[in-house]
N, C-alpha and C positions, 0 to 999 in steps of 0.2 A: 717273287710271287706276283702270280698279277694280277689288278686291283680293277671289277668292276665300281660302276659310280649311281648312288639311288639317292637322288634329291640332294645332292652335291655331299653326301655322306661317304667315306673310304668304307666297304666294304671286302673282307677278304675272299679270295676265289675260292676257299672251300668252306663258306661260311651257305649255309641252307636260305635262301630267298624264295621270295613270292613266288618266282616262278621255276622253279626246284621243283614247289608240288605241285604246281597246274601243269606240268608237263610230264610229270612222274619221274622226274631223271634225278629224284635224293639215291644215292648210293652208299651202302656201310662206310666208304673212305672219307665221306662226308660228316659221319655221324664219328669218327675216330677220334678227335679232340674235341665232343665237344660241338653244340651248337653257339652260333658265334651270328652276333648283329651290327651293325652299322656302328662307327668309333670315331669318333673326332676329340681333341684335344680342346675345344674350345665349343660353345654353346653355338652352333651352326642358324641359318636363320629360321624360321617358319616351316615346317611342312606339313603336309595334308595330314588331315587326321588321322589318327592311330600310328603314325611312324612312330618306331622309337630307337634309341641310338644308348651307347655307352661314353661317357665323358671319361676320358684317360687322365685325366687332370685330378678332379677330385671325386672319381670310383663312383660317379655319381651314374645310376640311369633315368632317365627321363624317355617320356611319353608326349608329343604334341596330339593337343586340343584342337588344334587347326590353325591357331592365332598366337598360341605361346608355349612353351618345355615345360612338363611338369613332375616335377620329382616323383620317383617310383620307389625307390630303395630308403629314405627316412621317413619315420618315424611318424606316423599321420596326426596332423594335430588333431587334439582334442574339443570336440565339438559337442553340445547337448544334441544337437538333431531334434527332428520331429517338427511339432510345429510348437510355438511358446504363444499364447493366450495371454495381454496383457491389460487387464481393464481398468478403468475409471483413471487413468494416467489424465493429466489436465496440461492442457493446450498453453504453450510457454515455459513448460516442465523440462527437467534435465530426465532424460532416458539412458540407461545402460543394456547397449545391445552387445551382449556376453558368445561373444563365437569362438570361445575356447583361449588356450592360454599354450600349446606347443609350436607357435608359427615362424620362432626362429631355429636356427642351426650355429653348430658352431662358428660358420662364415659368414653369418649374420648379424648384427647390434643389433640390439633393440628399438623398436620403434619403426620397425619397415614394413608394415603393413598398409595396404589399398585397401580402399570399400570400395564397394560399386553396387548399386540397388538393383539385385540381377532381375525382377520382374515385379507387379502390382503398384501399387498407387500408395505413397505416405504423404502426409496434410504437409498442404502449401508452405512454404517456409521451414521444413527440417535442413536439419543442417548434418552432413554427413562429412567429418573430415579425413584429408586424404591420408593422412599418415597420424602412427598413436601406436600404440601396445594391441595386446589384444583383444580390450575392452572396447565397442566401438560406444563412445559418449556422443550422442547428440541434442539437439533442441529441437523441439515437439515446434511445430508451424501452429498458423492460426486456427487451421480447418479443424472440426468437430466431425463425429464420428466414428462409423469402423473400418480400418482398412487393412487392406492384405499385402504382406509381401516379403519380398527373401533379399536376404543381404549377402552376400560373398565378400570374403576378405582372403587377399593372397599375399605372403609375403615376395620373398625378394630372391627365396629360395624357390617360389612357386609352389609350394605348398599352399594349399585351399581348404575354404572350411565352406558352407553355406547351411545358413537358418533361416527356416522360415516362421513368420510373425504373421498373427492377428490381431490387432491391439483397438481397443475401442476407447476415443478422445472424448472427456465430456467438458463440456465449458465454464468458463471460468466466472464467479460470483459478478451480477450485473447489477445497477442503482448510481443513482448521483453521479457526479463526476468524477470519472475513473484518472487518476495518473500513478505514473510508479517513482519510486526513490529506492536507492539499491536493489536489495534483496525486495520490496516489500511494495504491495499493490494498494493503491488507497483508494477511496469512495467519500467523497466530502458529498452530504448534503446540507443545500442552502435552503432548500425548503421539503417540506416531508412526501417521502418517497417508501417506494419497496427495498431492502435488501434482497435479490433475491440468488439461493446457495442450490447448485446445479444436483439432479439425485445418484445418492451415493458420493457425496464428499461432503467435508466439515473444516472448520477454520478456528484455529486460536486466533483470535482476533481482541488488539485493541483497539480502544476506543478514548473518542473526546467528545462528551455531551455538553453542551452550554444550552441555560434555555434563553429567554429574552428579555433583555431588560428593562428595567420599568419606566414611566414619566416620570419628568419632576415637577415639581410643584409650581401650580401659579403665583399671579402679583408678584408682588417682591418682597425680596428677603426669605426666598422660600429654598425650601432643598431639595437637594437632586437626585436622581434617581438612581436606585440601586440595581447592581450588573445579573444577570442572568445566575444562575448558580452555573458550578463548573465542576463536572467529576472528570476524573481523565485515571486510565488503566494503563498508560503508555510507561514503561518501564525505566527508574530512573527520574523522572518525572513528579512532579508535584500535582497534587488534586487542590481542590477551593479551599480556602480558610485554612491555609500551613498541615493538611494532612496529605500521607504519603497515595502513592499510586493506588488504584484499585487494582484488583485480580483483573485477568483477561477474562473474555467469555467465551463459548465454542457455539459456533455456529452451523447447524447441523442443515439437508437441505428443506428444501422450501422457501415460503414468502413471506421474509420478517418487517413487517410495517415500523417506518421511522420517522418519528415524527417531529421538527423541526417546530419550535415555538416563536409566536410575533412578540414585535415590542409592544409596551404599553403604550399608551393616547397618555400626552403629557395635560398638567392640570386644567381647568379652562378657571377664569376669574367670573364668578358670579356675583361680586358685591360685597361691599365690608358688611352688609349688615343680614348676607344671607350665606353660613359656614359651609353648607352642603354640599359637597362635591369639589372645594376645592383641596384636592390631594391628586398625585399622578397614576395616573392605572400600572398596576403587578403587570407585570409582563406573563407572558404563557409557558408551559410548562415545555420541555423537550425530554424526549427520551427513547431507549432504546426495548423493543419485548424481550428479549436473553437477559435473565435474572435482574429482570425489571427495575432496568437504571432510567431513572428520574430524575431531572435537573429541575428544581424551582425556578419559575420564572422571579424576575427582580422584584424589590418593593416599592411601594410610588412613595413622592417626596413629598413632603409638605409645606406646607404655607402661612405664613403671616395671616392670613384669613381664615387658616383651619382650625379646627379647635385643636385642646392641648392634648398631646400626645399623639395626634393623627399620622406622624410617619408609618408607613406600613412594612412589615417585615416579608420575605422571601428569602429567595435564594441569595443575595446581599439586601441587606434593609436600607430602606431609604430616608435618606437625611431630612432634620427634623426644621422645618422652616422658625423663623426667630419671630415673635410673637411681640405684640403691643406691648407698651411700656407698663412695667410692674410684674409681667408673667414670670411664672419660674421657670426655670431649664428644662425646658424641653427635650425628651429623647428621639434617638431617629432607632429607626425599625431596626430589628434584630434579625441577622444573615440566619443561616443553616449550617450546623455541623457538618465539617466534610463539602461543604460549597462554597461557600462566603460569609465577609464579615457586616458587623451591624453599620448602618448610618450615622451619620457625625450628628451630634448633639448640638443645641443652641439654646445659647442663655434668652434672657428678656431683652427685650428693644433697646441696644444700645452701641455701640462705635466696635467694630465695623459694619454694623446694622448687614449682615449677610447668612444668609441660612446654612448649615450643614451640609457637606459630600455627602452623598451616596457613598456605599458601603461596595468594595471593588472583591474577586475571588480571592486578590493578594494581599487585600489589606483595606484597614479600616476606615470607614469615610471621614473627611474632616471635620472637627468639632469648632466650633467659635462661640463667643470670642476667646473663649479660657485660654486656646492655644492660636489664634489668630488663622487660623487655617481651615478653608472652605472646598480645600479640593475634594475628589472624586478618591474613591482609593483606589490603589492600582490593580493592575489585572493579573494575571501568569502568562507565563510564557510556557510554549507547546513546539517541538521540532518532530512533529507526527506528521504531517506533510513534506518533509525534508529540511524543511529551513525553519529556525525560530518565528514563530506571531507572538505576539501579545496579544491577548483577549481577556475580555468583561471583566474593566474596568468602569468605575461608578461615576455617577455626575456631578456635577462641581454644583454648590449652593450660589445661587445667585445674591445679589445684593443691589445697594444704593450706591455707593460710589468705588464698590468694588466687585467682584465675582469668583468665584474657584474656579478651577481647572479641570478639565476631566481628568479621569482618572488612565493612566496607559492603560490600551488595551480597547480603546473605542467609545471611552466615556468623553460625552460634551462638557462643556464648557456652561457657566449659569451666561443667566442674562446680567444686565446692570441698567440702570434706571437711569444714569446719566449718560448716558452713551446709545442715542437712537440709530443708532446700526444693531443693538444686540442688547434689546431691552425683553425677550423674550429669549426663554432659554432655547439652547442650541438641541438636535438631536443625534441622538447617541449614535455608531456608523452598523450598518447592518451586517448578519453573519458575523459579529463580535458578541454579542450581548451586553454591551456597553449602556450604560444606563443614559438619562434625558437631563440637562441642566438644570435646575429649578430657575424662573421667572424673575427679571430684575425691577420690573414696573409694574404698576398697582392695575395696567388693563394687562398684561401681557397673559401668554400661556404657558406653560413648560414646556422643557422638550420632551418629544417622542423618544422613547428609547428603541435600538437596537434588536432586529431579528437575532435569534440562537443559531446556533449550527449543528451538526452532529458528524464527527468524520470515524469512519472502521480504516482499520488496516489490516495486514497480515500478510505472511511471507510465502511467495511462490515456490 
């Protein structure tokens, strides 16, 4: 039989072609078996569009596009079609672009599918992978807004699907300083700022509020200041004063005001024989507007010069300075439920002559001399950032020829009277809410205590 040749395709001589009918020479002996197309045993290269051939091999027909064979004879995969309308999706989001689920054949495995974004514009940084099921899973780029466009996916058998999308990108919650840890986007402010939540989206969102902690007390022998109060909603997690997490909050959009509280001004020395003012200033309050969480700022410390019982209470209370000889015991100021604990206590004027801790989120300031210990109580520790901190921890009581420690967590150290490098108390470290040392000499001042912080998080 003799074999003409169309686009290096075997054709049989009584097979109907193009030019059969532009010449009119189809004849009934032509039409006897059967109209009959081009046949190769093997996927042939390229041909102009519309050719199409019989594959003897696997019964398969195919149709070139102009650039590639595309299966005629199975099974069309399953496509929604139309066009899919996706809104309020957020920028850094996992998207599932669903172009059907029939894209293999029996000569197929799975996972042999190509995307290719056959026209319009998707935000900068999508990520479109080359091979996957018939799910295309990508990742949303940075750009915001609405864009248009159509995706194609073809397997391996050349079967094709194409969807077109409009999808509208809206941006992600801005304020403070942004970094991410895992799953999870965080917003630490160091000082008070906007949260602000993009419209049409909302956030479970934790939180760690600390407000700032107090002064310590003047002169010497006086006590130090108490830490910030501390609530924290982080999961697992401890809140101020040995209670558990808080609930999360949701954050719906608009502009949520956060405000971020200072430390107190540590004591100043006015004179043994004028009590007025010497005690450490409360620190400021911090807090969040969503179910109005409120951190007490810390309590100031007090002094050998202050009258008796002048520790002041807050969000940890602050340590009660040790008083002339013959006074009774002295209390230090009383923490907050759910924030922090009270200040350390001091008896009358005598050996170790050194005033009370400040009162820390994690624990109780130190008392003296009953128990010889002037430190700061310690702070908690927070992995809402990614990594463990310690924070608002209390200030150490200063003394005469000794001093407390701060408390972990950003609490100072007191002053001491024989030691003129550090005869005023130290100040507590900022964005901790660590409270201010109490004063170790009869001019000295307290320390300042510690700005609060406020950090959100919540999962992308």
């Amino acid at each position: 039989m003799a074999i003409t040749r169309l686009n290096s395709l075997a054709i049989p001589s009584d097979t109907v072609v193009a030019s059969d009918i532009a010449d009119g020479s189809i004849t009934p002996a032509k039409f006897s078996s059967g109209v009959r197309i081009a046949n190769a045993s093997s996927t042939p290269a390229a041909a102009a569009e519309g050719t199409i051939f019989y594959n003897t091999t696997n019964n398969t027909m195919y149709v070139s596009d102009g650039s590639s064979w595309l299966e005629m004879n199975n099974t069309p995969p399953t496509s929604t079609g139309g066009t899919v309308t996706i809104t309020t999706k957020i920028e850094g989001a996992t998207q599932n672009y669903d172009l059907g689920t029939d894209f293999t054949d029996t000569s197929d495995a799975d996972g042999e599918l190509t995307y290719t974004l056959a026209s319009g514009s998707m935000p900068s940084g999508t990520t479109l992978p080359t091979a996957g099921n018939s799910a295309l899973t990508g990742t949303i780029g940075s750009g915001t807004g609405t864009f248009n466009f159509t995706i194609r996916a073809t397997d391996t058998a050349n079967k094709s699907a194409t969807q077109q999308y409009t999808q509208q990108i809206v941006a992600l919650p801005t304020g403070g300083t942004i970094t991410t840890s895992g799953s999870y986007r965080i917003h630490t402010f160091t000082s008070s700022g906007n949260f602000v939540v993009a419209s049409g989206t909302s956030y479970a969102c934790e939180y760690l509020v600390i407000a700032g902690g107090a002064g310590g007390g003047p002169g010497y022998q006086a006590g130090g200041g108490g830490a910030g109060g501390y609530r924290s909603s982080v999961s697992g997690e401890a809140s101020g004063r040995g209670s558990s997490a808080e609930s999360t909050q949701t954050y719906t959009a608009g502009t949520h005001s956060v405000v971020v509280g200072a430390g107190g001004a540590g004591g100043t020395y006015n004179g043994s024989s004028n009590h007025t003012g010497n005690v450490g200033a409360n620190g400021s309050n911090s807090s969040l507007p969503i179910g109005t969480i409120t951190s007490i700022g810390g309590g100031g410390g007090s002094s050998y010069y202050s009258t008796s019982t002048s520790a002041k209470s807050g969000g940890s209370g602050g340590g009660a300075g040790q008083r002339d000889s013959g006074a009774t015991l002295d209390q230090g100021g009383s923490g907050t439920s759910g924030q922090g604990y009270d200040g350390g206590d001091a008896a009358g004027y005598a050996s170790p002559y050194v005033g009370g801790g400040g009162g820390g989120a994690g624990a109780h300031g130190g008392d003296t001399p009953t128990y010889g210990n002037s430190a700061g109580g310690a702070g908690v520790s927070s992995s809402i950032t990614g990594s463990a901190v310690t924070r608002a921890g209390g200030g150490g009581g200063g003394g005469f020829t000794s001093y407390g420690a701060g408390g972990s967590g950003g609490g100072a150290r007191g002053g001491q009277a024989t030691d003129t490098g550090h005869r005023a108390g130290a100040s507590g470290t900022a964005n901790t809410g660590g409270g201010g040392g109490g004063g170790g000499y009869h001019a000295s001042v307290g320390g300042s205590g510690g700005s609060g912080i406020v950090i959100i998080r919540y999962q992308t």
